[in-house]
N, C-alpha and C positions, 0 to 999 in steps of 0.2 A: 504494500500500500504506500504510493506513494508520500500520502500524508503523516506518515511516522517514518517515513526516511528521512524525512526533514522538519522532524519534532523542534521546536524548542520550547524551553523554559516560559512557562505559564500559556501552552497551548490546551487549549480542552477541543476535543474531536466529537460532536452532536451527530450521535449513527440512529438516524433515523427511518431507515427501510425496513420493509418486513423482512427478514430471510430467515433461515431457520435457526434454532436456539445454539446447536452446534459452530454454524458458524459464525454468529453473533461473536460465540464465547472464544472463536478462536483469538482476537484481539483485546482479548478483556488482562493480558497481564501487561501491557505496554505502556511503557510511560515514558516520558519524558528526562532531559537534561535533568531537572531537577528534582527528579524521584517521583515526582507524582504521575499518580495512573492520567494517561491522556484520555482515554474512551467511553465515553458515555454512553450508555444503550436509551434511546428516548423515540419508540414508536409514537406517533400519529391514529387518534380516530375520528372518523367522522369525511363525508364526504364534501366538494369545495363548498355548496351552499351551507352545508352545517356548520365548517370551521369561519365563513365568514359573518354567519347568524352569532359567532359567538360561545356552537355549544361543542363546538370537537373538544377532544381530549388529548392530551399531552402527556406523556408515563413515561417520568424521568429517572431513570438508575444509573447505580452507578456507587460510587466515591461521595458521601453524604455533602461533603463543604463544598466539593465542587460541584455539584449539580444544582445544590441551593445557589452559587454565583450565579450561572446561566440562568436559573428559573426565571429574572424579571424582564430578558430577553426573550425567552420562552411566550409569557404571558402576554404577552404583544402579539402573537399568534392566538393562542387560543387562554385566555381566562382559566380555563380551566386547565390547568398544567399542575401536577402531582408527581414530589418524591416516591416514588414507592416501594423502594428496598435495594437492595445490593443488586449490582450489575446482570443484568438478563431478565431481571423480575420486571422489566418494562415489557420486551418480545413474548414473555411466558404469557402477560395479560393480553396482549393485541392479539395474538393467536386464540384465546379463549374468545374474546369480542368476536372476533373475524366469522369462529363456529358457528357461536351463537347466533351471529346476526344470520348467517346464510342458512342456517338452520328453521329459522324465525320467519326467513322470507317462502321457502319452500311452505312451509306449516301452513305460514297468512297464505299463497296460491292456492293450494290445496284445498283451505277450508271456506275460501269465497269462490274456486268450483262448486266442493260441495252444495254452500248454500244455492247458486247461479242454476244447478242440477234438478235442485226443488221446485224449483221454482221465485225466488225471495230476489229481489228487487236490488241491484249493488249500491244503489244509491241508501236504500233501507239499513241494508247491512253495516257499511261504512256508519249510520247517526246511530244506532242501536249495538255495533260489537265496539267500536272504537272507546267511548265511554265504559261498558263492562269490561271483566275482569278479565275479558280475552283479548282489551286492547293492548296495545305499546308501541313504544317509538316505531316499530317496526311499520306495524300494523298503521301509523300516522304518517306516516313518510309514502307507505307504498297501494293503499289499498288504493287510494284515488288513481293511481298509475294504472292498477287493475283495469279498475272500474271502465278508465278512458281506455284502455290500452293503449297508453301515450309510452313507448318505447323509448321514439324518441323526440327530441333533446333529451340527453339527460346527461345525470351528474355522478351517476353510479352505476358505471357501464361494468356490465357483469365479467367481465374480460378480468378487473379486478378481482372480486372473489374467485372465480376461477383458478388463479396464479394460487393467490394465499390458503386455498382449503387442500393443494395437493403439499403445501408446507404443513398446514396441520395435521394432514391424515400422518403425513413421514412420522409426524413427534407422537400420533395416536402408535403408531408400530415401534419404535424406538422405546414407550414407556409398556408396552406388551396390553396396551386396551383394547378391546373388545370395540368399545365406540359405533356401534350397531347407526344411529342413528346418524352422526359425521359421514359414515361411507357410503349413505343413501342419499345424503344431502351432497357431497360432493361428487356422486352418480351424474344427478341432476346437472352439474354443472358442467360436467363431461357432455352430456346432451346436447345443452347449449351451445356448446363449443362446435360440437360435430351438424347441429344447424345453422353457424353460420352467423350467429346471432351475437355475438361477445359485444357487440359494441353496443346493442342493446341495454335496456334497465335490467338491473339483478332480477325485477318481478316478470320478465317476459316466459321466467319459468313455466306461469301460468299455461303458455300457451302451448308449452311442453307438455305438462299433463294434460291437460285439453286435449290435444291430438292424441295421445295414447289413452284416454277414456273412450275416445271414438272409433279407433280402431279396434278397441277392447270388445265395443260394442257390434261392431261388422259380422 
């Protein structure tokens, strides 16, 4: 890496991409002229209209003194920017995010088919599940995408989770999990991919199972 070839004295290195925790950690013992660790592990969440609404998230590890320096440059991107333990414990959390969210959005496609199947009205659905207990970010951000099936423009072009759920499944195999649900969720995304569709919104999944309910049904 070039940027610890030519470390000096009170550099700090902000490694902000996803990759996976192995190779996060390869540069976690590297420091500097002056002894201290250069490398900060600080993923990113939140899509560009989230982080510039204010609400992405920031998950800074690392070296405790020096990622409290960095924080109030941090916070100028996203407000909410958090210490959150010893170096990798930033990638361990965005990989958990990353799951869940793609997990969340398959679930929310899934279960606004089912209602769509019934018969029940998406616009219904949306004022009646969104407020109950079945709602969440997820469900706030994407059902309306559903509803329109507005693909595109969008801000969260499924090409992204794609990349980052064949990083989580690796760390699902690495720690010897079971993860039944991640390698059905990241099936789906494999789909996507092989229709074509990556640049589309994370919710075009919908239209993934949609087409295999129909053919299900031939």
């Amino acid at each position: 890496m070039a940027l610890l070839a030519g470390a000096h004295a009170g550099l700090a290195i902000v490694e902000m991409n996803t990759f996976p925790v192995a190779e996060k950690e390869q540069h976690q013992g590297a420091r500097g002229s002056d002894g201290r660790h250069l490398m900060i592990d600080c993923p990113v969440s939140g899509t560009q209209p989230i982080i510039r609404a204010g609400n992405g998230v920031i998950m800074i590890s690392g070296e405790e003194a020096q990622c409290e320096a960095v924080k109030p440059m941090l916070e100028v991107i996203c407000p909410k920017t958090f210490y959150v333990g010893p170096y990798g414990t930033g990638i361990k959390l965005k990989l958990m995010i990353n799951f869940m969210v793609g997990a969340n959005t398959v679930a929310l496609a899934e279960g606004m088919l089912f209602g769509a199947s019934m018969g029940l009205d998406p616009q219904l659905m949306m004022d009646i599940v969104g407020p109950s207990v079945a709602g969440s970010t997820v469900f706030n951000m994407r059902a309306g995408i559903i509803k329109d099936r507005a693909w595109q423009p969008c801000a969260g072009p499924s090409k992204l989770l794609w990349k980052d759920l064949d990083i989580v499944e690796e760390q699902a195999d690495a720690l010897g999990l079971s993860a039944p649900i991640l390698r059905l969720c990241n099936d789906y995304y494999k789909k996507i991919e092989k229709a074509g569709r990556l640049e589309d919104e994370c919710a075009v999944v919908y239209e993934i199972l949609e087409a295999e309910s129909k053919a299900a049904a031939e």
